[in-house]
N, C-alpha and C positions, 0 to 999 in steps of 0.2 A: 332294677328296683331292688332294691337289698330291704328293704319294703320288699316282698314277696319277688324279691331277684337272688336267683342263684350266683353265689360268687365264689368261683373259683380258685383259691388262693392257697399257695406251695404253704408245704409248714418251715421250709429253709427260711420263707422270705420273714415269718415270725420271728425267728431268734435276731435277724438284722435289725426289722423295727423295734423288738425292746430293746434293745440295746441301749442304755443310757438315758432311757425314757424317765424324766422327773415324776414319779406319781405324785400329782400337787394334792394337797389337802386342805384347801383354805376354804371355809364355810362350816367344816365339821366341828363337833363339840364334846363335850365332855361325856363321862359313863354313864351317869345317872340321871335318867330322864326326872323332870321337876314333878314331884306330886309318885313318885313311884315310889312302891313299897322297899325297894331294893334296887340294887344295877340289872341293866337289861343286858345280861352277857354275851347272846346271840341270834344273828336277823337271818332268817333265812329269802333265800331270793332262786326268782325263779328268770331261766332266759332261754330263748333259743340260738346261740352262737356257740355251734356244736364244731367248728371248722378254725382252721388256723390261716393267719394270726390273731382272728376275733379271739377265740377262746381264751388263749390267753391272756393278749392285750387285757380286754374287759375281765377277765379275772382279776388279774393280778393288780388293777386300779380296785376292783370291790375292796379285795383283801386291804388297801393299803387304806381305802377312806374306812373300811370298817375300824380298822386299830388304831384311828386316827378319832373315830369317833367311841373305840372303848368295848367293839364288839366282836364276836369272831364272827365270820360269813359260811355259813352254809350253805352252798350254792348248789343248783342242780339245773342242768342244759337238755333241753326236750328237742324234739326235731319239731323245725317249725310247723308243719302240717300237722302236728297234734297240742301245737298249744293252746289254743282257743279250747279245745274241746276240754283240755284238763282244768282250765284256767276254771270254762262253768262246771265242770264236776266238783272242784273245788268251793267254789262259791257255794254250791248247792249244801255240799257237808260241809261248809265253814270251814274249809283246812287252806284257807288261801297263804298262799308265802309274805313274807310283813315287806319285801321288793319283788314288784313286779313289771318285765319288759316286757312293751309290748310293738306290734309292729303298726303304727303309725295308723295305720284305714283302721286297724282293730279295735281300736280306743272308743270310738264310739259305741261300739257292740257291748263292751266291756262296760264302761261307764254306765250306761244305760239300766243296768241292771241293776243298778245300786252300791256293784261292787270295791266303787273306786273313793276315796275321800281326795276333797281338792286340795291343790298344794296350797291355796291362800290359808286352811285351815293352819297351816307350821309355818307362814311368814316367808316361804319359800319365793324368794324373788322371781320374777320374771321379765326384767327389764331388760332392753339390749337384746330383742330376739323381733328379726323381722315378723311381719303379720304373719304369715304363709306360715310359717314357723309355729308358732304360737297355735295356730288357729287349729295346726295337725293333733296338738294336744287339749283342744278344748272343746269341750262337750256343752249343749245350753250354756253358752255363757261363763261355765269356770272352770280350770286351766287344773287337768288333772294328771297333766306327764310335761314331760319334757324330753327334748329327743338333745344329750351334748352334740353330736355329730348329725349332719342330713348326706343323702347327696340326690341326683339327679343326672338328666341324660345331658348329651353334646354329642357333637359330627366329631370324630376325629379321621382323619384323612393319612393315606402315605404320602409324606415327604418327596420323595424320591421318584415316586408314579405322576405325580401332580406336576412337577417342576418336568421330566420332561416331556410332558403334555404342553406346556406354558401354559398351566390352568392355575388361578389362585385360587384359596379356597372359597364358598361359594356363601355367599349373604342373604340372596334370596332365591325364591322359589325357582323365578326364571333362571339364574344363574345355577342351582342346583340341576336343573332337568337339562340344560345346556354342557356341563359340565360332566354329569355321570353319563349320558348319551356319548358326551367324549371319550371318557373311560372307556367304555365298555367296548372291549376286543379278544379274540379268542375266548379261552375258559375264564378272562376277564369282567364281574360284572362292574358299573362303575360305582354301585351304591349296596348296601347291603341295609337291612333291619328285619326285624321281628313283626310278623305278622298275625301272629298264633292263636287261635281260639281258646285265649286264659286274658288273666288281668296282664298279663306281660306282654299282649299286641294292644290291649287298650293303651297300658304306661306308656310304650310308643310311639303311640299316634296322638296325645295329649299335647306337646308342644305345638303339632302344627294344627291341630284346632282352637287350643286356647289363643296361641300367637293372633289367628285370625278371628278372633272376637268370638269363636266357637262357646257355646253353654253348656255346660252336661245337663242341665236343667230340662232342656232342650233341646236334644240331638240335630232334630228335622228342622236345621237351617242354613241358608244358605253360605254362611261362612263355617259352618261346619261339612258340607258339602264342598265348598273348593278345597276343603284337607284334604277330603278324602276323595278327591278326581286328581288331587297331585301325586296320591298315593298309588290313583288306579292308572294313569299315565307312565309312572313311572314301570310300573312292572309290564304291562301292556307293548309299552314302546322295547322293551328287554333290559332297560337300564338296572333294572331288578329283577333278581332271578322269582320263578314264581313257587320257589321252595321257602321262600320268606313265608308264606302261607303256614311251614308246619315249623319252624327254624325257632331256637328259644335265643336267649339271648350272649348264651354260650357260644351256638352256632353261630351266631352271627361272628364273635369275635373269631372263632375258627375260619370261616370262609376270609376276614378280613388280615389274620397273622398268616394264612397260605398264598395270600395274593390272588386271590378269587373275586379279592371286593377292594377297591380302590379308595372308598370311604365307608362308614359305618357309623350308623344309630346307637352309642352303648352309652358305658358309665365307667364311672373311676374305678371298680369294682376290678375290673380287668385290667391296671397299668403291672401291677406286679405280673401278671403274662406274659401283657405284650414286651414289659423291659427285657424279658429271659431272651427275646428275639436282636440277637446280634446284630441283624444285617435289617432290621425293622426300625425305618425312620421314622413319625410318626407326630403328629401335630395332633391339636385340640381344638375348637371353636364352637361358636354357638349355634346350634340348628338354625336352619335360614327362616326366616318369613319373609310373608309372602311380599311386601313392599317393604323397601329400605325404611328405615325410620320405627316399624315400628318394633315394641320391646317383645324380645323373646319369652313366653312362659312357660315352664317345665313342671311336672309332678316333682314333688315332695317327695324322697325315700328317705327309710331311716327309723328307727326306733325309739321310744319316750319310755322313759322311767315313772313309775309308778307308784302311790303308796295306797293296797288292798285296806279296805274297811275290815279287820279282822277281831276288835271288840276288844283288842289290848292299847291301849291310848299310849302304855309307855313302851313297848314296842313299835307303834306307829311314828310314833315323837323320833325313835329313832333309827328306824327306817327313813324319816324324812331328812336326816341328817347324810345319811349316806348319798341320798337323791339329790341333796344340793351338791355334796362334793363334788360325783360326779358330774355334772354338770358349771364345775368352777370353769374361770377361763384356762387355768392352766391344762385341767386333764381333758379339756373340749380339746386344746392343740393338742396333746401327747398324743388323745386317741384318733385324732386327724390323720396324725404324721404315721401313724402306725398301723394303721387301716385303709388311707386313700380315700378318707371321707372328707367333710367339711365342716368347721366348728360353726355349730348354731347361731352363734351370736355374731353380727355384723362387725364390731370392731374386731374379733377373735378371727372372723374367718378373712377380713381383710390384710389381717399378717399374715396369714397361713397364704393365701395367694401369692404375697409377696416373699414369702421365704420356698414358695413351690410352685413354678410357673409353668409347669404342666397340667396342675389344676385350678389356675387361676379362670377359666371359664367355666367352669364349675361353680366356684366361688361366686361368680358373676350372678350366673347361673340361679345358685340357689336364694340371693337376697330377693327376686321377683317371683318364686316359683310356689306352686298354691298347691296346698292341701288335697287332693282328692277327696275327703269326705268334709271339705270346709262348707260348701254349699247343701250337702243334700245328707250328710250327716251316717246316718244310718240304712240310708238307701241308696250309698255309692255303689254298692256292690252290686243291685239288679241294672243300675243305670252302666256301668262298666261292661258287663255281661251284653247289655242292650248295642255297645256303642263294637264289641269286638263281631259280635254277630253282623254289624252294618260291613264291616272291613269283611270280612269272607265272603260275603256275596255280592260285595262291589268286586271284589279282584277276584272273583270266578264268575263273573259275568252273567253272575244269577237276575242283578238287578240292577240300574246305574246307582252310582253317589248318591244324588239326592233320594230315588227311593230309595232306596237299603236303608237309609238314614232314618227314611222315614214310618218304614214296615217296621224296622225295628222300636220307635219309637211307641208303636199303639200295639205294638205287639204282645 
């Protein structure tokens, strides 16, 4: 979840991806907001992409769509666990930044208070962005961020472990539990994920509940119940170690680059890692469900650009300028290619698959993948809480599947 996922990523691999990177600027405008007393010389923006290559990358696109739109950027990077909290202290003394990032579940919280003007107010398109997409950045009805780049989870497997198993890689459920049971030999396990009492064992177990018609609406049902007997079978039978219980999502990619874990639950977040590994062969696909046929659904990560209601129109005017640039199709690819994300937009991220076929299930991936706060808004966050609580004490055997499911649901 880069959405509230930690991503570890070299700052060598930053100077590779900009390397040559086009900052496109098409959508931006001229200096002087219409109806303004004079030029608006400088936007200030607020983000948390405190780590490398984000810092950069996304720097060095603000800078270029600023000067492109006539302003200079003043930028300042917060660590993510204190943005919310500055974001409303700001609000409260009206010292909000004229751009503001935020992380995708958070928009609603945000929005909500009044703090956010909608992009419809500046003509700011939004066409060409699957629903799921969209709906991350829209609050009652109007669409107050945009995220250029998403991503989300996938299996990816060792090459190398699989092949002389004669194991393909696994489609569905039954193929999965047949297949990691395979695996798993010595300090071998044959599957690896995150199980962890935070939103990061929730974001994990989201595909195979949504996949199977699971509701967050609605924890306490029975196809939310077969996720989570697949989940509790799996660690039960050993195919999963039962350290997935405290494992983040880092761990996880560690037990899977040492050869502990034969496949693994992660996200693109981690290919600049795992490529530093020489002898790491290593494939991609889409988490199984449960019967062939049907489509995979994955959580939404990612972050949407924003424009703060800060009571200056022509500062707002262009701030929203900057928010379209980034969000053009060009700098959605540059910051794809340069980050190991996925460009927003459906024709954008259709070439980016096909110019990078490591992430092409990703790609896949995110045109079906839904919103965590699409449904329940502002109450993702107790319903998330609700649904990781059900995973900890189905897989400590505190209470089966269906009840955990369902203690937690009235709980």
């Amino acid at each position: 979840m880069k959405s509230a996922l930690t991503r570890t990523k070299a700052a060598a691999f930053a100077v590779t991806a900009l390397a040559g990177i086009p900052l496109a600027l098409s959508g931006c405008g001229s200096s002087t907001a219409p109806g303004s007393g004079g030029p608006v010389t400088e936007i200030s923006v607020v983000d948390y992409y405190n780590n490398e290559p984000d810092k950069s990358v996304i720097g060095d696109t603000l800078t270029a769509c600023g000067t492109q739109s006539g302003v200079t950027i003043k930028r300042e990077t917060v660590p993510g666990k204190s943005l919310i909290a500055k974001v409303l202290q700001q609000a409260s003394s009206k010292t909000l930044p004229d751009v503001l990032m935020l992380d995708n579940p958070d928009l609603q919280q945000i929005a909500g208070t009044g703090a956010l003007a909608p992009l419809s107010d500046f003509n700011i398109s939004t066409e060409g962005y699957p629903e799921g997409i969209l709906s991350a950045g829209t609050y009652k009805d109007q669409v107050y961020g945009l995220a250029p780049t998403v991503n989300t989870i996938a299996l990816f497997y060792n090459k190398d472990v699989l092949a002389q198993a004669g194991i393909t890689p696994p489609t569905t459920w039954e193929e999965l539990k047949t297949a990691a049971a395979a695996l798993t030999a010595g300090d071998q396990y044959g599957l690896a994920f995150n199980a962890n009492a935070t939103y990061e064992g929730t974001w994990q177990f989201l595909p195979f509940m949504w996949s199977n018609g699971g509701d967050e609406k609605n924890i306490a049902t029975p196809e939310s119940a077969e996720a989570l007997q697949l989940w509790t079978d799996l660690v039960k039978s050993g195919s999963v170690s039962s350290s997935a219980l405290n494992w983040t999502q880092a761990d996880v990619n560690d037990q899977f680059i040492a050869g502990k874990a034969a496949m693994m639950v992660n996200g693109p977040w981690q290919i600049p890692v795992l490529d530093k590994q020489a002898a790491l062969q290593y494939g991609v696909v889409n988490i199984p469900v449960k019967d062939a046929g049907q489509t995979p659904v994955g959580p939404l990560g990612g972050e949407v650009w924003t424009v703060p209601q800060t009571g200056n129109k022509e500062k707002q005017a262009k701030a929203a300028q900057v928010v379209a640039c980034m969000n053009s199709d060009e700098n959605q690819l540059a910051m794809a290619k340069a980050r190991n994300t996925i460009p927003s937009k459906t024709k954008v991220a259709a070439q980016f698959a096909a110019e990078n076929p490591k992430l092409a299930s990703f790609a896949d991936l995110v045109e079906t993948a839904r919103a965590r706060t699409g449904q329940l808004g502002e109450e993702w966050p107790d319903q998330a809480t609700k649904i990781y609580t059900a995973i900890q004490r189905a897989l400590t055997d505190q209470a089966s599947p269906a009840d955990a499911l369902k203690q937690a649901q009235e709980g």
